[in-house]
LUMPA-37797 format. One line per 2 residues: their letters; for each residue x, y, z of N, C-alpha, C. Coordinates in steps of 0.05 Angstrom, whole numbers, padded with zeros to 5 digits. Layout:
% LUMPA-37797
A	X Y Z X Y Z X Y Z | ...
***
This chain:
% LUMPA-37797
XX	-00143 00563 -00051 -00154 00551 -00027 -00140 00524 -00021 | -00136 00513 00014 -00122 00493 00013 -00148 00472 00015
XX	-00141 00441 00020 -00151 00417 00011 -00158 00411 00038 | -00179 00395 00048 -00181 00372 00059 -00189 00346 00046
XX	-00166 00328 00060 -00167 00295 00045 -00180 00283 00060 | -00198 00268 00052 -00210 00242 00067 -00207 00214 00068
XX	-00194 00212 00076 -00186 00178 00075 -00207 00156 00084 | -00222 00146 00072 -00242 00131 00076 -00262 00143 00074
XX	-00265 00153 00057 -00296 00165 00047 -00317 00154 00035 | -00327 00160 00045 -00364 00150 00041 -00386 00170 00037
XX	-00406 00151 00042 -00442 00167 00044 -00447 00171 00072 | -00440 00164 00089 -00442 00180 00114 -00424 00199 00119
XX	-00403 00179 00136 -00388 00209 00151 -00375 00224 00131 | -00364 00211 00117 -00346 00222 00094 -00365 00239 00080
XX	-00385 00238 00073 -00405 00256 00050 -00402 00282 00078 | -00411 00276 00098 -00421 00303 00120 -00400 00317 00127
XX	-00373 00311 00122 -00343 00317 00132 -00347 00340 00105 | -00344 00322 00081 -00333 00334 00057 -00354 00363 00054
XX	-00383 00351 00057 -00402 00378 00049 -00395 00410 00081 | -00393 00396 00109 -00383 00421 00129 -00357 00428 00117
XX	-00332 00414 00109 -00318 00429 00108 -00310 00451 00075 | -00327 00434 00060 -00328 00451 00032 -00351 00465 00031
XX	-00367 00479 00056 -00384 00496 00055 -00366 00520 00064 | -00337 00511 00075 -00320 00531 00092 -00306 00537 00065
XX	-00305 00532 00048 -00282 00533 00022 -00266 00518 00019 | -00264 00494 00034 -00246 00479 00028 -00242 00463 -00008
XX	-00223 00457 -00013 -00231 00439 -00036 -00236 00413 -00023 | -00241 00393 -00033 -00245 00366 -00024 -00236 00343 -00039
XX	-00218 00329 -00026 -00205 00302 -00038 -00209 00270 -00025 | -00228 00268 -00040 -00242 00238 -00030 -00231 00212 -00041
XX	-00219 00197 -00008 -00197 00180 -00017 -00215 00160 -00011 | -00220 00131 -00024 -00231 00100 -00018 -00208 00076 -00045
XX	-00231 00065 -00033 -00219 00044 -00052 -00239 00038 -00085 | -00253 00040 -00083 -00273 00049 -00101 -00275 00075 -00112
XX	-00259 00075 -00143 -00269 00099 -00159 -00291 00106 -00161 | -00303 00094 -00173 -00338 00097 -00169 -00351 00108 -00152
XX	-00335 00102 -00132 -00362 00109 -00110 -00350 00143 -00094 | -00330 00146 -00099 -00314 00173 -00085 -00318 00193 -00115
XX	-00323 00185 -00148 -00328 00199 -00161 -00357 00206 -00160 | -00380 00187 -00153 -00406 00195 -00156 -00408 00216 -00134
XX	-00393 00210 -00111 -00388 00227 -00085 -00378 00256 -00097 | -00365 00262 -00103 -00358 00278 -00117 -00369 00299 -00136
XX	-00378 00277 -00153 -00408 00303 -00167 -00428 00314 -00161 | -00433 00301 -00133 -00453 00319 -00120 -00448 00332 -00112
XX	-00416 00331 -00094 -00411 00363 -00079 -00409 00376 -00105 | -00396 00373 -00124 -00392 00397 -00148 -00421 00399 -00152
XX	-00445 00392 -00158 -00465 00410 -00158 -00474 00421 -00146 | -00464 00409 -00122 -00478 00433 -00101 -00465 00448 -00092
XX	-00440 00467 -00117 -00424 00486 -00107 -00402 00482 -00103 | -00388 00460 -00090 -00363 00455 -00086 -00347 00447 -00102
XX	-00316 00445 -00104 -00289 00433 -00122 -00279 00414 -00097 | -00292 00391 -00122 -00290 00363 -00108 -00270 00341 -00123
XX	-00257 00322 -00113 -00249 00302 -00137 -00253 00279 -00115 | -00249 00253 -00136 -00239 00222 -00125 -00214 00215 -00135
XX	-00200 00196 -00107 -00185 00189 -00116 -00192 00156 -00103 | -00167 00138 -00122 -00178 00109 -00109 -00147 00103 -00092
XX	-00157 00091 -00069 -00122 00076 -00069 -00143 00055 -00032 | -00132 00032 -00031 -00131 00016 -00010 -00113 00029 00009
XX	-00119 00041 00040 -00108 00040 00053 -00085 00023 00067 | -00091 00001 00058 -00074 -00027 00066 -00048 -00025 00043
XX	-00053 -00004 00030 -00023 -00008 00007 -00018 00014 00004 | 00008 00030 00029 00021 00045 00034 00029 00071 00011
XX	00035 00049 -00013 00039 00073 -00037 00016 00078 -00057 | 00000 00056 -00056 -00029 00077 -00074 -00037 00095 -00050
XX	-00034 00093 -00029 -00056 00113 -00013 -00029 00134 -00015 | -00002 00139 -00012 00009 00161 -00016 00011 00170 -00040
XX	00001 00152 -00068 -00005 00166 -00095 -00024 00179 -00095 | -00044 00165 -00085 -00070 00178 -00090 -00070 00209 -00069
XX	-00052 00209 -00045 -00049 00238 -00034 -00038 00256 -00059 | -00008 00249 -00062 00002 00266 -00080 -00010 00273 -00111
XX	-00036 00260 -00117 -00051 00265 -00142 -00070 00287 -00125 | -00079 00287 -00106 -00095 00306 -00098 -00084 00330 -00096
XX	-00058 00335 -00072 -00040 00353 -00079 -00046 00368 -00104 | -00026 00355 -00126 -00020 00360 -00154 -00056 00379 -00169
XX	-00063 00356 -00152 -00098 00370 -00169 -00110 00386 -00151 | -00108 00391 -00130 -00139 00412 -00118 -00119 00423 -00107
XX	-00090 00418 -00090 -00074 00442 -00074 -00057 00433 -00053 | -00048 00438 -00031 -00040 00436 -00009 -00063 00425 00015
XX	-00056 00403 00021 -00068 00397 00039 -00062 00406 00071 | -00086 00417 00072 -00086 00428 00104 -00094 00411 00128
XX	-00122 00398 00117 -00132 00373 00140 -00131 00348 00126 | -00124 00335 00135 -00120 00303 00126 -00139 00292 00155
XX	-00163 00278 00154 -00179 00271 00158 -00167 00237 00151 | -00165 00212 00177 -00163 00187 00179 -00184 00173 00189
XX	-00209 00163 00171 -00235 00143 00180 -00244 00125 00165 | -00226 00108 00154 -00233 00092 00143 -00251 00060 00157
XX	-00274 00049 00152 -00286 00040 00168 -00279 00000 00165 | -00269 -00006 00193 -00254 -00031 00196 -00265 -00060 00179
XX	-00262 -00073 00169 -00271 -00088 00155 -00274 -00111 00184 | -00297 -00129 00176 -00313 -00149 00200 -00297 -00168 00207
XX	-00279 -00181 00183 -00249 -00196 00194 -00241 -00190 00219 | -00232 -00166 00214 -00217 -00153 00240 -00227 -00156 00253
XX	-00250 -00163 00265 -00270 -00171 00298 -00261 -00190 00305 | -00250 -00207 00314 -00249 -00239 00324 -00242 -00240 00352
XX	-00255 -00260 00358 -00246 -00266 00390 -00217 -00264 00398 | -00206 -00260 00425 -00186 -00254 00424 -00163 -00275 00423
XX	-00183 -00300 00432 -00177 -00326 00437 -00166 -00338 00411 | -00182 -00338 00391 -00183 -00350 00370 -00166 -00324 00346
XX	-00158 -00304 00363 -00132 -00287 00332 -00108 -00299 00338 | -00101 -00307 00305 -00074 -00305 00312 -00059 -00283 00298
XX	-00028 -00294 00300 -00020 -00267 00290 -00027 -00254 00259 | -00025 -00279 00245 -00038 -00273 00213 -00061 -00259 00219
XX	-00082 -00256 00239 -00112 -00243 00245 -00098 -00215 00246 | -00076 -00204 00255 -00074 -00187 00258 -00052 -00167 00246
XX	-00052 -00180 00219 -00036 -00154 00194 -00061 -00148 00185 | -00073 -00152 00181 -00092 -00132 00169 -00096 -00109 00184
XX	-00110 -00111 00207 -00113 -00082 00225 -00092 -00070 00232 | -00069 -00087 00230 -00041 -00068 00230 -00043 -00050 00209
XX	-00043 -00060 00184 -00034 -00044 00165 -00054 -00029 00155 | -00085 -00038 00171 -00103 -00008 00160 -00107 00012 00184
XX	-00097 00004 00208 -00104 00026 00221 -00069 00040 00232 | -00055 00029 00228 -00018 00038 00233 -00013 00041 00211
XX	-00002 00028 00198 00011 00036 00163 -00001 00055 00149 | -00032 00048 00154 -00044 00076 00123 -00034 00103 00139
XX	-00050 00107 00173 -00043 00126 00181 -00019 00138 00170 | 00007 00128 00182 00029 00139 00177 00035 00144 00149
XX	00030 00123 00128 00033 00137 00093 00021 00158 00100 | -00011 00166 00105 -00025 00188 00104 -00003 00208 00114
XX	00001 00212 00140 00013 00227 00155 00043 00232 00137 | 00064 00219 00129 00088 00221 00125 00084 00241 00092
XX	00059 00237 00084 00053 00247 00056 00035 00279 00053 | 00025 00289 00086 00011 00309 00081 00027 00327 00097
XX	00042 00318 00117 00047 00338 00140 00078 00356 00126 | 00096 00345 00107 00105 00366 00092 00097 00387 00082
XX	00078 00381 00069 00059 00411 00050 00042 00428 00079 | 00042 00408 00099 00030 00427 00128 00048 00447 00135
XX	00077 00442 00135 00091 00450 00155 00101 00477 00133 | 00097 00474 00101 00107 00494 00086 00084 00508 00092
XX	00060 00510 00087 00037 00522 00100 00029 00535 00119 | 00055 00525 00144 00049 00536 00174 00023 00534 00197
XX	00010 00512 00180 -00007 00503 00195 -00024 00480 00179 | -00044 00465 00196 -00047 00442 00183 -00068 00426 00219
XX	-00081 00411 00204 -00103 00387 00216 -00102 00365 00210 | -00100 00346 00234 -00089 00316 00221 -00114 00300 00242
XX	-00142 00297 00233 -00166 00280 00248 -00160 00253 00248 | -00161 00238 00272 -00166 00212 00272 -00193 00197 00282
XX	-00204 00180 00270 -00236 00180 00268 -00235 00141 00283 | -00245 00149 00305 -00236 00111 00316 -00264 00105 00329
XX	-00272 00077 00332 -00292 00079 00345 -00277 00069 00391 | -00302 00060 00395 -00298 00057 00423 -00277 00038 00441
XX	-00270 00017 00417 -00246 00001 00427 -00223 00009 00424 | -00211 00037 00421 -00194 00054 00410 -00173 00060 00451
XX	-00211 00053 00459 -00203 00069 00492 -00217 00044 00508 | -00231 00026 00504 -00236 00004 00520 -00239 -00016 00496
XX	-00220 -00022 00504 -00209 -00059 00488 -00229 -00078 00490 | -00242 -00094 00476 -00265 -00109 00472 -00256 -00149 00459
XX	-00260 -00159 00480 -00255 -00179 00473 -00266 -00193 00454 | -00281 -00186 00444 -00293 -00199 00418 -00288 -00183 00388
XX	-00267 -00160 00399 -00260 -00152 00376 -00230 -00141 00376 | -00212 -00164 00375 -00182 -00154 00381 -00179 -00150 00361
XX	-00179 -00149 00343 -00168 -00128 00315 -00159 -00106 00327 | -00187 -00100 00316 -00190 -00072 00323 -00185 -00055 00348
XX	-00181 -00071 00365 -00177 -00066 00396 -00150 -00061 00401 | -00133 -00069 00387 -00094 -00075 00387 -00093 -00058 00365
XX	-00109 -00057 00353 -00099 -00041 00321 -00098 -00005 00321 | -00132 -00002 00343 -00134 00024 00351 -00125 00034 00366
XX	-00111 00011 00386 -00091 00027 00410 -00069 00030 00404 | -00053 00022 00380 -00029 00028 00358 -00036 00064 00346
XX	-00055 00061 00330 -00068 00082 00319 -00074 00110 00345 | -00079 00102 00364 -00072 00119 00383 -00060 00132 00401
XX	-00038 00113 00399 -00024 00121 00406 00000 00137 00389 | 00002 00129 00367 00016 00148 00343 -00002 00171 00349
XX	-00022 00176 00346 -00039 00203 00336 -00029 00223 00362 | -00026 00202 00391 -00018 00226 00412 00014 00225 00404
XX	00028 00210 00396 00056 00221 00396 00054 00244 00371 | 00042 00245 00353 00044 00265 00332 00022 00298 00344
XX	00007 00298 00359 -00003 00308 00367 00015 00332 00388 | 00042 00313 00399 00049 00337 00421 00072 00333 00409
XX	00087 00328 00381 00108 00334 00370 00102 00356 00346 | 00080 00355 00341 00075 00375 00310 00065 00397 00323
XX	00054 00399 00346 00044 00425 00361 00062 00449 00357 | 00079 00449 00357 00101 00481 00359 00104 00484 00321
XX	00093 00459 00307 00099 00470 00280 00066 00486 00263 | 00048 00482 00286 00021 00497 00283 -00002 00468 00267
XX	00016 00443 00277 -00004 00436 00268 -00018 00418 00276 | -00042 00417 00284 -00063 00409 00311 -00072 00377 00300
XX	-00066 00352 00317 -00073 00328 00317 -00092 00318 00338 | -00115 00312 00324 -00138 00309 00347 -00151 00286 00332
XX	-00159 00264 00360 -00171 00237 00355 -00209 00251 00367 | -00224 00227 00352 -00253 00230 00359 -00261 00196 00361
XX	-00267 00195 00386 -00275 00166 00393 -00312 00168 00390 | -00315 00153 00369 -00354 00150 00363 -00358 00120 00368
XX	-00361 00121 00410 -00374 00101 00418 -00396 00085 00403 | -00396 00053 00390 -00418 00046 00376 -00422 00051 00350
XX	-00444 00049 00340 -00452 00058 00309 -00457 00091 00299 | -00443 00094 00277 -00459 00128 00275 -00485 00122 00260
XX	-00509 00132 00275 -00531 00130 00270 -00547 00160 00249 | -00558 00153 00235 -00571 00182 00222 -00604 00181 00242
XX	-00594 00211 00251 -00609 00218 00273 -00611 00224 00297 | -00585 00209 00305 -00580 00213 00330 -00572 00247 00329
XX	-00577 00249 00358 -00566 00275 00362 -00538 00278 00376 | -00525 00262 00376 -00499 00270 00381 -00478 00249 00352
XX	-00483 00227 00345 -00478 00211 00326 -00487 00208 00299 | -00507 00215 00295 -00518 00234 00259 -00484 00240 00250
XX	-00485 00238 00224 -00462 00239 00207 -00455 00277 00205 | -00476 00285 00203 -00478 00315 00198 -00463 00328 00224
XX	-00478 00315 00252 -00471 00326 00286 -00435 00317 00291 | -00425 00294 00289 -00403 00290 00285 -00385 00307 00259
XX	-00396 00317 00236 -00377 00329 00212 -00373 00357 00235 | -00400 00365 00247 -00392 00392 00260 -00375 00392 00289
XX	-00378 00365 00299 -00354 00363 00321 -00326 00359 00307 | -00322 00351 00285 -00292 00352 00265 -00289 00384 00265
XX	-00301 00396 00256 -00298 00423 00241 -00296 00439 00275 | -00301 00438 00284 -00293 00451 00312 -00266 00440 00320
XX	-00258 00417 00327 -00240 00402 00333 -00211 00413 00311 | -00229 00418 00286 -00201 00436 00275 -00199 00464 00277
XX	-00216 00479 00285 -00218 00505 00296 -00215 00510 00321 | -00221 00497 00345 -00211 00500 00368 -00186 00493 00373
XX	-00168 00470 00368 -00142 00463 00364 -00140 00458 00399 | -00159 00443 00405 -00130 00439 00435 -00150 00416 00447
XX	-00132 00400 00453 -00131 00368 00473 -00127 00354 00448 | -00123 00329 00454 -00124 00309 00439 -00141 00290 00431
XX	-00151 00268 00450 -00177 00261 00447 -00207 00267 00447 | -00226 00269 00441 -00245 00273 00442 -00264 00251 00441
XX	-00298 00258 00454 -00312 00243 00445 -00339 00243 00440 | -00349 00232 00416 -00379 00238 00411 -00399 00234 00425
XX	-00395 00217 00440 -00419 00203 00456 -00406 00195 00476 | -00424 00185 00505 -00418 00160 00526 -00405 00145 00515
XX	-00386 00137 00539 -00373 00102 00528 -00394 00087 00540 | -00414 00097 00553 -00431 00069 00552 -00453 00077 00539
XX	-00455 00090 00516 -00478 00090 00499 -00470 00083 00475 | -00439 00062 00476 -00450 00043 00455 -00463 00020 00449
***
């Protein structure tokens, strides 16, 4: 069976990603920065049926996050979906007035650099595969820029705009690149934003295979 990786995995989206798509057979490879917390992640999907692992690596450091791909590889298989949602750290918010450029390597290099390690490290084993899913997980300033949060605002319109250039260049090699904009907070409960309602708009989004952007909610129901 092939892999989906998660890059920024957690107890929300990441737990509801990993449990929809390892109810499909996927194996599951849970990438954070915290061992701990992607291994306790982990033993639950394995009891509840699934072949799960953790791996640790910082997004912000290009070659633990492409070690920690290639240990997944090596251990659960070929990665088919590589899943990108790692969630922005509060730094990154700042007025737009008050960033300077030092304000803004960080969201460079977690939402442009990890991408591309991610990307430059899975989409080989895609293309031997003949097919392959590459999710990008952004919130609402990805598509309306927010002055009180240029990080993330310059960082996700980088990040998105890679995802559409890889999106209509990997297309003829079968392998489908699709962004999901989750206006606001993901809430447990909501009915369009619940972690579980979004894992099943992922899992369609890699089974339907066509457009590029998507979105969970209103942009003004954040």
């Amino acid at each position: 069976m092939t892999t989906i990786a998660i890059v920024g995995a957690g107890p929300g989206l990441g737990a509801a990603v990993a449990r929809r798509f390892g109810r499909e057979g996927f194996d599951v490879a849970l990438v954070s920065r915290d061992q701990g917390r992607v291994d306790a992640l982990a033993a639950d999907l394995v009891e509840e049926g699934m072949t799960a692992r953790g791996f640790a690596a910082d997004v912000r450091d290009p070659e633990a996050l492409t070690a920690a791909l290639d240990a997944a590889t090596a251990t659960l298989g070929p990665i088919e979906v590589l899943q990108y949602s790692p969630v922005p750290q509060r730094e990154f918010m700042r007025p737009v007035l008050e960033t300077t450029p030092a304000d803004l390597v960080g969201p460079i290099e977690f939402s442009l650099y990890g991408p591309v390690a991610a990307v430059q490290q899975a989409v080989p084993g895609m293309r031997a595969l003949g097919r392959g899913t590459v999710l990008f997980v952004n919130g609402g300033t990805a598509v309306v820029p927010h002055p009180d949060r240029a990080g993330t605002s310059v960082a996700f319109a980088a990040e998105s705009a890679y995802g559409h250039l890889l999106h209509d260049t990997l297309a003829g090699d079968g392998i489908h690149v699709a962004q999901l904009i989750i206006p606001g907070a993901i809430i447990p409960g909501h009915r369009r934003k619940d972690p579980a309602a979004l894992a099943d708009i992922l899992w369609g989004l890699h089974q339907d295979r066509h457009g590029y952007r998507h979105f969970a909610d209103d942009l003004d129901a954040a």
